[in-house]
VEXDREN-2710 file (C-alpha; in Angstrom, 1 decimal):
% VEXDREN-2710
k/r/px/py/pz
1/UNK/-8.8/27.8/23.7
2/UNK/-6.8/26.3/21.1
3/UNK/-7.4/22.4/19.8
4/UNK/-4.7/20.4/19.0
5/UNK/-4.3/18.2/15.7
6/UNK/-2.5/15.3/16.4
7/UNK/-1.8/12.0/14.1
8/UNK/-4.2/9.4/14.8
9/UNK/-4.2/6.0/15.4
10/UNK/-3.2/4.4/11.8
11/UNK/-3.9/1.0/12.3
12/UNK/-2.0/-2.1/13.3
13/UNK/2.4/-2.1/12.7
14/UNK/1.6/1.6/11.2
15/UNK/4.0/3.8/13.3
16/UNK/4.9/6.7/11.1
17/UNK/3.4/8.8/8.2
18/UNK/4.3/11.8/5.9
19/UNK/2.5/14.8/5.6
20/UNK/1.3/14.4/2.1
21/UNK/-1.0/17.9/1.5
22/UNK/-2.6/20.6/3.9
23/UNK/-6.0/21.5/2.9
24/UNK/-6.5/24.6/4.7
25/UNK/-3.8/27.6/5.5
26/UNK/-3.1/29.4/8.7
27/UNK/-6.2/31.6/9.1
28/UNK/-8.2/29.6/7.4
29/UNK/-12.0/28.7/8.2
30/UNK/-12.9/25.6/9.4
31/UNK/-15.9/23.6/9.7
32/UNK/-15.7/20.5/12.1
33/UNK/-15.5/16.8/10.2
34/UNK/-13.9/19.2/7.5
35/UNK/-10.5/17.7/6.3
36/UNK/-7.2/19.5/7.3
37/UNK/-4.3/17.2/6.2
38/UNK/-3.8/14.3/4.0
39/UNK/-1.5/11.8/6.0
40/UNK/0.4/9.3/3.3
41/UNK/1.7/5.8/4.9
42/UNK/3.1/2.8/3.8
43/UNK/-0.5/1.3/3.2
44/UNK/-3.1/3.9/2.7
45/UNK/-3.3/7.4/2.6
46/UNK/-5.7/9.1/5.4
47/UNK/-7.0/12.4/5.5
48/UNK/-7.3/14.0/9.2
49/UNK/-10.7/15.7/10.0
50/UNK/-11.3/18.9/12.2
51/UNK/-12.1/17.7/15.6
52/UNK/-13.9/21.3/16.1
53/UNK/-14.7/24.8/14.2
54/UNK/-12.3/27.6/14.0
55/UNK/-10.0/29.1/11.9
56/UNK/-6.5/27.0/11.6
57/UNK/-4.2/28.9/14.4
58/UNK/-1.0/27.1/13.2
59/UNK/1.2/24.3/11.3
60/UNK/3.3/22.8/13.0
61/UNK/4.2/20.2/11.0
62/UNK/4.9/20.9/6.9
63/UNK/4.0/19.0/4.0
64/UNK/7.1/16.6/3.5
65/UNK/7.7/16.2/7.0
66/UNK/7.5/12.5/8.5
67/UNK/5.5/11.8/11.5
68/UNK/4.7/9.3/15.1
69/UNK/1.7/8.0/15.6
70/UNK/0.0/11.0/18.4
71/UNK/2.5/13.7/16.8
72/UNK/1.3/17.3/17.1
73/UNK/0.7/18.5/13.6
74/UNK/-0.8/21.9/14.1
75/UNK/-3.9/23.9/16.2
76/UNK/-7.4/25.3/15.8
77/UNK/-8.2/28.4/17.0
78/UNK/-11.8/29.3/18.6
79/UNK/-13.3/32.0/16.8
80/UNK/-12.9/33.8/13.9
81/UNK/-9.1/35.1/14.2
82/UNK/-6.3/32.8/14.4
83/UNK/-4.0/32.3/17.2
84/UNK/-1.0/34.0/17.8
85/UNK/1.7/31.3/17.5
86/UNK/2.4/29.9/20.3
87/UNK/6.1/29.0/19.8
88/UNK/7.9/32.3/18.8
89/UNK/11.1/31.2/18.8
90/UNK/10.5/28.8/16.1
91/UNK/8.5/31.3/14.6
92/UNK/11.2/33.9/14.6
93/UNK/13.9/31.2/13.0
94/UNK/11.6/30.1/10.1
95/UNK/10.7/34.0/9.3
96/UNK/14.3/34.9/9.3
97/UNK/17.1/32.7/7.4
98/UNK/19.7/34.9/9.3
99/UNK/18.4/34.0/12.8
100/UNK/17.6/30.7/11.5
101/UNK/21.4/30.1/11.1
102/UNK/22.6/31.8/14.0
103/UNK/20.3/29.4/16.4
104/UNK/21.8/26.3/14.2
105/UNK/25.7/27.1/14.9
106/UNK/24.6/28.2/18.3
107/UNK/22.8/25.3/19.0
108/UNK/25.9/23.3/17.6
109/UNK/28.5/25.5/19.7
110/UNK/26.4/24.5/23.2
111/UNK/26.4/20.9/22.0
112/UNK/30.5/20.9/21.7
113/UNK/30.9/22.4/25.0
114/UNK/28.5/20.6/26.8
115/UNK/30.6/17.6/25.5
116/UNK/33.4/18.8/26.5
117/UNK/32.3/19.1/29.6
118/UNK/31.3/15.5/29.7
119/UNK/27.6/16.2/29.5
120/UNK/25.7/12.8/28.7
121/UNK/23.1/14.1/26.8
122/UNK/21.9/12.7/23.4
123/UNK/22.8/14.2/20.0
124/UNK/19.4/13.0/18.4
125/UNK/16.1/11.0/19.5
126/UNK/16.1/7.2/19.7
127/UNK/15.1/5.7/16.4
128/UNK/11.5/5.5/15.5
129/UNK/10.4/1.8/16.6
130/UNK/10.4/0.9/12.7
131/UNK/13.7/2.1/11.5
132/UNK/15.3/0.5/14.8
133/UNK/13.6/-2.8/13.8
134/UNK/15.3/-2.2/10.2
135/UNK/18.3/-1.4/12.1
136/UNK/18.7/-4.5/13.9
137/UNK/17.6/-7.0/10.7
138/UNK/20.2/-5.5/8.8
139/UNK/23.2/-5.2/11.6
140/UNK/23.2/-1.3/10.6
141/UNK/24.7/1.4/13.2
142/UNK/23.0/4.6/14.4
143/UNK/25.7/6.7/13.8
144/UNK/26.1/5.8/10.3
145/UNK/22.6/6.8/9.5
146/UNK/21.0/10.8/8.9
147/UNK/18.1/11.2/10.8
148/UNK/15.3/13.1/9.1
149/UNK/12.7/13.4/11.6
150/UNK/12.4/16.3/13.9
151/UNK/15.6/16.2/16.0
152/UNK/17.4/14.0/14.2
153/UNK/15.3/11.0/14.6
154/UNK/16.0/8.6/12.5
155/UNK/12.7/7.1/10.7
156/UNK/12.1/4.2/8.5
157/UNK/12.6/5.9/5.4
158/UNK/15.8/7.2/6.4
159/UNK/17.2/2.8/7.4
160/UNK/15.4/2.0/3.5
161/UNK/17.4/4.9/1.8
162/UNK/21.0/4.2/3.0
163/UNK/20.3/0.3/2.7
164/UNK/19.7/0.9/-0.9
165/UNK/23.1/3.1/-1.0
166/UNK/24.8/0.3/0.7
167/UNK/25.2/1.5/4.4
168/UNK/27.8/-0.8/5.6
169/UNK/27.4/-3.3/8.1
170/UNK/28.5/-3.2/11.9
171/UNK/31.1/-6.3/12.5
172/UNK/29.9/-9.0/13.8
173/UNK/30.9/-10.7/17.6
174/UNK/32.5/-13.3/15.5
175/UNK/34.3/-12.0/12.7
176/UNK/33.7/-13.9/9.1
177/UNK/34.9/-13.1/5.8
178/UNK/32.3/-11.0/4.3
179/UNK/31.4/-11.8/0.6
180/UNK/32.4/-8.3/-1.6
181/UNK/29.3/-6.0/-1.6
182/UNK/27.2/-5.9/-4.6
183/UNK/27.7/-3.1/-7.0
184/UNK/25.3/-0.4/-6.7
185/UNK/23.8/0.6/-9.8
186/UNK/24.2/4.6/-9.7
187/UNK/22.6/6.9/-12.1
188/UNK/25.1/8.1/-14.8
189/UNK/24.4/12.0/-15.0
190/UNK/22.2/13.2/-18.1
191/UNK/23.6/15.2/-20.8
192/UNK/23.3/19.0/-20.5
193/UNK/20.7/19.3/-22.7
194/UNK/18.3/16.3/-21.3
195/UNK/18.7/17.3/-17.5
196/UNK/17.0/20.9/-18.2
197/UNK/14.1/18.7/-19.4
198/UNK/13.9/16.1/-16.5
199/UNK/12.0/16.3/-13.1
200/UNK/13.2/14.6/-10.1
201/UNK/10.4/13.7/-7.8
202/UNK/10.0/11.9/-4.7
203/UNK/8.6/8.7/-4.3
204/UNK/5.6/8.5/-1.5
205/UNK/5.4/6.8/0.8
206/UNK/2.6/4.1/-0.9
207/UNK/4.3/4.0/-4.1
208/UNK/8.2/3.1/-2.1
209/UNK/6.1/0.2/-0.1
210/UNK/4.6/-0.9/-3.8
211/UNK/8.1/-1.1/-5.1
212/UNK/9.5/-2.6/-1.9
213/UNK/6.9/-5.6/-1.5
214/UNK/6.9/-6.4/-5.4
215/UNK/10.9/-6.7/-5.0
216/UNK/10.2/-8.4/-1.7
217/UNK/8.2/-11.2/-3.4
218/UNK/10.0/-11.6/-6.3
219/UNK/13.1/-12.4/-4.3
220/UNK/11.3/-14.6/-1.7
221/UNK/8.8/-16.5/-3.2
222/UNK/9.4/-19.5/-5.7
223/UNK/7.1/-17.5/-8.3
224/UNK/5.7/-19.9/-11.1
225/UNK/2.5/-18.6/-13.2
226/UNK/0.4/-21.5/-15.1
227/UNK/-2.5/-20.0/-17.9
228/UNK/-5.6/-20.9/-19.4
229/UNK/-8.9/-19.3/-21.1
230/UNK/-12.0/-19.2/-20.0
231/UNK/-15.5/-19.0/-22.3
232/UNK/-17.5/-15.6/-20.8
233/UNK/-20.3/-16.5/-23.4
234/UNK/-22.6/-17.7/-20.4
235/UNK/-21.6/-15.3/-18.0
236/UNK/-22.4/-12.4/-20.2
237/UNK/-25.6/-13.9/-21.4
238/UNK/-26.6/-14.1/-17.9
239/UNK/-25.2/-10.6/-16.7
240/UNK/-27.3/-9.6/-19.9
241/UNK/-30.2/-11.2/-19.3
242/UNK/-30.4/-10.0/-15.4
243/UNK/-28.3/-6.9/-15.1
244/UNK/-32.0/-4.4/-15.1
245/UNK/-33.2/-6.9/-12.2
246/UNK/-30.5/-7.0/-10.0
247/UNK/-29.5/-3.8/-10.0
248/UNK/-33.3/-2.4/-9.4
249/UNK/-33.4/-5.0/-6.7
250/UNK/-30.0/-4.7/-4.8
251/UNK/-28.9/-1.3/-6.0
252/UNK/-25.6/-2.0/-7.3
253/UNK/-24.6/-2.6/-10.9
254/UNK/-23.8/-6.5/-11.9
255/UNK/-20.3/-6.9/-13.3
256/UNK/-17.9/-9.4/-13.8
257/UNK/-16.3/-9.1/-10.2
258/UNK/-18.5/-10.5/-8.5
259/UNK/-18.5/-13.9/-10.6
260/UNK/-15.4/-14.6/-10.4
261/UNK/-14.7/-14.1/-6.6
262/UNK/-17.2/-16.5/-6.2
263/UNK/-15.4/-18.4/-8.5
264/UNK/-12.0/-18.0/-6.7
265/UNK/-13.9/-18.7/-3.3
266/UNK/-15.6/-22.0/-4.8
267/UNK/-11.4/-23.3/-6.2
268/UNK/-9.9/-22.0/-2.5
269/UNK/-12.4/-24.9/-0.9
270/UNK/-10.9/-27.8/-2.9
271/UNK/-7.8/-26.4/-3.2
272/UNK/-6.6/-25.0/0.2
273/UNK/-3.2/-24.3/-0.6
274/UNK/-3.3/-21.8/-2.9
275/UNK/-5.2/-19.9/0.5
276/UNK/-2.3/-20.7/2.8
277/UNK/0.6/-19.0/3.5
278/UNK/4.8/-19.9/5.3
279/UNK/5.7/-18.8/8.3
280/UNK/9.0/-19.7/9.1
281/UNK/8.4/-23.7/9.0
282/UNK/5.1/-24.0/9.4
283/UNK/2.3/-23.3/6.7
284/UNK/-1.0/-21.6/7.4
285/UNK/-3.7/-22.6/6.0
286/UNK/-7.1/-20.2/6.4
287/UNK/-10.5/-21.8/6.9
288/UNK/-11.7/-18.5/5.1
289/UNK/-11.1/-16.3/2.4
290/UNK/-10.8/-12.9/2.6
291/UNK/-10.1/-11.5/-1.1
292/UNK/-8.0/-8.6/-2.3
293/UNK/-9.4/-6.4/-5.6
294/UNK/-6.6/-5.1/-7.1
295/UNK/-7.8/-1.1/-7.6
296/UNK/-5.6/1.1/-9.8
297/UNK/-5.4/4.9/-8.2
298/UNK/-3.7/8.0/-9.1
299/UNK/-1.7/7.4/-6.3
300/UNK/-0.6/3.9/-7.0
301/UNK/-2.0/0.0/-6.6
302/UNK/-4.2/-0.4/-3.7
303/UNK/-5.5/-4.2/-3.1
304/UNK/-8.9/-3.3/-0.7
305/UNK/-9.5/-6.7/0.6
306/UNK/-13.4/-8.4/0.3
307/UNK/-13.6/-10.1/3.9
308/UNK/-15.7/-13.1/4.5
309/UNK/-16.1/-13.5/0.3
310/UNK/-16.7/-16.9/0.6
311/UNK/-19.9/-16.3/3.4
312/UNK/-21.6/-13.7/0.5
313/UNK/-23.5/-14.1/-2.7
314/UNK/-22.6/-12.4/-5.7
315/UNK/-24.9/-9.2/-4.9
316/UNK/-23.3/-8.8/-1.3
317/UNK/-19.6/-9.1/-3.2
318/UNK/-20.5/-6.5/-5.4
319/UNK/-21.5/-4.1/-3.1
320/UNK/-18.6/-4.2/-0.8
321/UNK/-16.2/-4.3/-4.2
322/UNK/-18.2/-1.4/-5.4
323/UNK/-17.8/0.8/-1.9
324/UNK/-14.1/-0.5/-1.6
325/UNK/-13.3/0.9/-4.7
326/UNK/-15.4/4.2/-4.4
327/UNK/-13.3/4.9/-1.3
328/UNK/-9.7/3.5/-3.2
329/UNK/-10.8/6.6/-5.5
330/UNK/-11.4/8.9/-3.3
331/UNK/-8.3/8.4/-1.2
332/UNK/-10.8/7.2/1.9
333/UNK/-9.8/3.5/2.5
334/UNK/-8.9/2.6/6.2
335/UNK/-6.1/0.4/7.3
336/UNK/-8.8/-2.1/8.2
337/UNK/-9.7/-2.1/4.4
338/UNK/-6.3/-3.3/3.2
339/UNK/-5.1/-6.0/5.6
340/UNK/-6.1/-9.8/5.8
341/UNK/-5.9/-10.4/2.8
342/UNK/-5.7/-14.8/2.1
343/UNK/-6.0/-14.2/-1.9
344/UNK/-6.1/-11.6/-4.5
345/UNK/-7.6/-10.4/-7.9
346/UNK/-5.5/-8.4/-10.1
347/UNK/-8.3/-7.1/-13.8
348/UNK/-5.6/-5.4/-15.9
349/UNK/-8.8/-6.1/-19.1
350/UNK/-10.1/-2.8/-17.6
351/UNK/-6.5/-0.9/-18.9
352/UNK/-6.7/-3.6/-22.4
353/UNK/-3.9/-5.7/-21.0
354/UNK/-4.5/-9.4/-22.9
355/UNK/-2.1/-11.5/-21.3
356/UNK/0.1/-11.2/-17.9
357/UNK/2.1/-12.6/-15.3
358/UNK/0.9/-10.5/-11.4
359/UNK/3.2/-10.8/-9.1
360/UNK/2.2/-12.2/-5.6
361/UNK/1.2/-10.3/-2.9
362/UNK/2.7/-11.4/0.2
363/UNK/3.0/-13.4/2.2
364/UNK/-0.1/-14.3/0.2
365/UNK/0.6/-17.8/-2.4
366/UNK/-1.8/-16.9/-5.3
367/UNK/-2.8/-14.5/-7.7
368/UNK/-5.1/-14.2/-10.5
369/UNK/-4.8/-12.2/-13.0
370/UNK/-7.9/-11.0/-15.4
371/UNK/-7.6/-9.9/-19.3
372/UNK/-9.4/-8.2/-21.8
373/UNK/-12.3/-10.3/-22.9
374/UNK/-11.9/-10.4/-27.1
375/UNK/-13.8/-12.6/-29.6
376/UNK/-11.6/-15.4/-31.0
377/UNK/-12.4/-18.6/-33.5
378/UNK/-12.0/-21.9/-30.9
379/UNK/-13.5/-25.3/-31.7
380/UNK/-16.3/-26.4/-30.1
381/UNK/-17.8/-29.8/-31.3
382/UNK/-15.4/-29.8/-34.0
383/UNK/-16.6/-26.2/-35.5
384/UNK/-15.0/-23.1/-35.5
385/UNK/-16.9/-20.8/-33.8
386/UNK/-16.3/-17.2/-32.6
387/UNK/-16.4/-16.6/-28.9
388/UNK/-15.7/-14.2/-26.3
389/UNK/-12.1/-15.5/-24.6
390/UNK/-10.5/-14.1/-21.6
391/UNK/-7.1/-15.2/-20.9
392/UNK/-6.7/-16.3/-16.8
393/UNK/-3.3/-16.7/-15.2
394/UNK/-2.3/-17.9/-12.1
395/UNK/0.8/-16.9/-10.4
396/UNK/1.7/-19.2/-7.1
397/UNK/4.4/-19.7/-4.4
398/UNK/5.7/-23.2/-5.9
399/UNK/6.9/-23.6/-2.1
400/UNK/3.4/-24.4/-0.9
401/UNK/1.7/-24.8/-3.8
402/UNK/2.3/-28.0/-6.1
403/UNK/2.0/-27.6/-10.1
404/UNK/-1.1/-29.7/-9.9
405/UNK/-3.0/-28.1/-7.6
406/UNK/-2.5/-25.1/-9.7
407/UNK/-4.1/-26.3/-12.3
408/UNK/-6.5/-27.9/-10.9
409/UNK/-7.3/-24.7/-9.2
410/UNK/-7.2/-22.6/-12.5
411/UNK/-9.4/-25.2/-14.2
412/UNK/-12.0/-25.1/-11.4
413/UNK/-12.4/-21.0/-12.3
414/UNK/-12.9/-21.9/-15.5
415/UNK/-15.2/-24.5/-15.2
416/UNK/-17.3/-22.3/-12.4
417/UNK/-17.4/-19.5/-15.1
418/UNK/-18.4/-20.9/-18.6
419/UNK/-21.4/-22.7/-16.1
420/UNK/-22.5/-20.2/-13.8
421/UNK/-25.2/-21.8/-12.5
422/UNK/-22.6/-23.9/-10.4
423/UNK/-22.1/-21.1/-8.6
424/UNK/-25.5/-20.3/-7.4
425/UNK/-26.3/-24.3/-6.7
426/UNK/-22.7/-24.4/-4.9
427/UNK/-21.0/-27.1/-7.0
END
């Protein structure tokens, strides 16, 4: 008896995913729990285990191809043989280019005389609930779109795709004189010589959401981004002095992290704007912050998110920062992971970066960026002294967030982390 693979649940507005990699071919072993496929969507990618042992029987689904929520992927076969395929006429069309065709234009040829004959049926699928969200925001028509999804469906992807080529608008009930279109920038062709040595690839799906939301926030939000430095000499005096004793005691390593979430959670208190977010008219404000970490993968920026940061000590926020970004690494974050997010943490001092301005991530209203900690002469009771500087900046919606509360906000960070004690006494 055969066991079917089927997309699972993905989490909450996740409706659709590509097939990013199969692990296993058809006649492969397989153990249960063992990973088949590697589903990629628009937030995390999620590999799909084998619900029982077997040998893969068949694929029905290929690497590329975009997927619903509960769509049959492939089967498992009992035993140590694979199953005969169970759909030989798609078997037959895929093995054979010639039959392949000759299904297509007959296919086509009973579609025109079935019209002809007045036959109601449907040339495609309705719309995946995502793209016919797309399709209604941006007054798009179905029959101006190429769907790309198994019988034509069109999928979110597909709406993205001819919005950036400029699809054109359906007219509206009341007409109004349309302001010209904005020029799409097109790619001029490269010389003979430089296309030979260029690779087209395409974009998944995690890294077109990246690029989407960034634009997205950029174009919504009134983005300001105020600066200052912070002293780490008594932070790393402490995390020197106690490192051995914490990690023997709670088994994680003590890093900088872990400081200055507490940090962050300390400034959200007296500064609740910079934790709230708009909704329409309103503003949200949340009586609790859950914190993104910024995590830099092969596969693009993932922002795990530290639930409950404020209700932890600095051991418990390491741990969960360390497992979040253990499993951002290893591909093995959940949709649950990423979402909820009131604030985030961006530490580009890991990659050497010394000053920036992040970009929000929204509908969030603050982020704080992290640098590269480098000794620098400062005055300190009128002597120059050399100490270890970190530049902080603070990016904000200026919609919600006044300029004095982000500095007040920023200086709170910095006044948490050159005394550290404040935050163990709460202060």
């Amino acid at each position: 008896m055969a066991t079917e693979i089927r997309v699972p649940t993905l989490g909450e507005s996740v409706t659709e995913a590509t097939i990013g990699k199969w692990f296993k071919k058809v006649g492969d072993a397989i153990a249960v729990d063992e990973p088949l496929v590697e589903l990629e969507t628009d937030k995390v990618t999620v590999e799909v285990p084998a619900a029982a042992a077997g040998t893969l029987g068949e694929i029905v689904a290929k690497e590329g191809e975009t997927v619903g929520v509960g769509a049959l992927l492939g089967s498992i076969s009992a035993g140590g043989a694979a199953a005969p395929a169970t759909k030989p006429q798609a078997v037959s069309q895929a093995s054979s280019p010639d039959a392949a065709s000759t299904s297509k234009q007959a296919a086509a040829e009973t579609a025109k005389i079935a019209g002809d004959a007045g036959a109601v049926e449907p040339r495609s699928m309705p719309p995946a609930p995502a793209a016919a969200k797309l399709i209604a925001e941006n007054n798009l028509s179905v029959d101006q779109l190429s769907g790309s999804g198994k019988r034509g469906q069109v999928l979110k992807g597909d709406v993205l795709d001819a919005i950036a080529k400029g699809a054109p608008s359906q007219p509206a009930e009341t007409p109004k004189a349309a302001p010209a279109p904005a020029p799409i920038a097109v790619r001029a062709p490269s010389s003979g010589d430089d296309a030979s040595r260029e690779e087209r690839v395409r974009m998944t799906k995690l890294r077109q959401t990246i690029a989407r939301r960034l634009k997205e926030a950029q174009s919504t939000a009134a983005m300001l981004t105020t600066f200052n430095e912070v002293d780490m000499s008594a932070v790393m005096a402490l995390r020197t002095k106690y490192k051995d004793v914490f990690e023997k005691k709670h088994g994680v390593k003590l890093g900088f992290m872990g400081f200055f979430t507490k940090a962050v959670t300390h400034a959200l208190k007296e500064i609740p704007a910079v934790n709230a977010e708009i909704d329409g008219t309103d503003i949200i404000y949340k009586n609790f912050a859950h914190v993104g970490v910024a995590v830099g993968t092969e596969k693009g920026l993932v922002v795990p998110v530290v639930r409950d940061a404020d209700q932890m000590s600095i051991a418990e926020i390491e741990k969960e920062i360390g497992r979040l970004g253990i499993a951002a690494r290893d591909g093995k974050l959940s949709v649950a992971d990423m979402q909820g997010g009131t604030f985030t943490i961006s530490n580009g001092g890991v990659y050497g970066s010394l000053m920036s301005t992040p970009i929000l991530n929204a509908p969030q209203s603050g982020i704080l960026g992290m640098h590269k900690i480098q000794d620098r002469p400062v005055v300190v009771g009128g002597q120059i002294v050399i100490r270890p500087m970190m530049y902080l900046a603070l990016s904000y919606d200026h919609r919600i967030v006044d300029g004095k509360e982000a500095v007040t906000f920023l200086v709170r960070v910095k006044e948490s982390l050159e005394d550290p004690e404040r935050l163990v006494l709460d202060l």
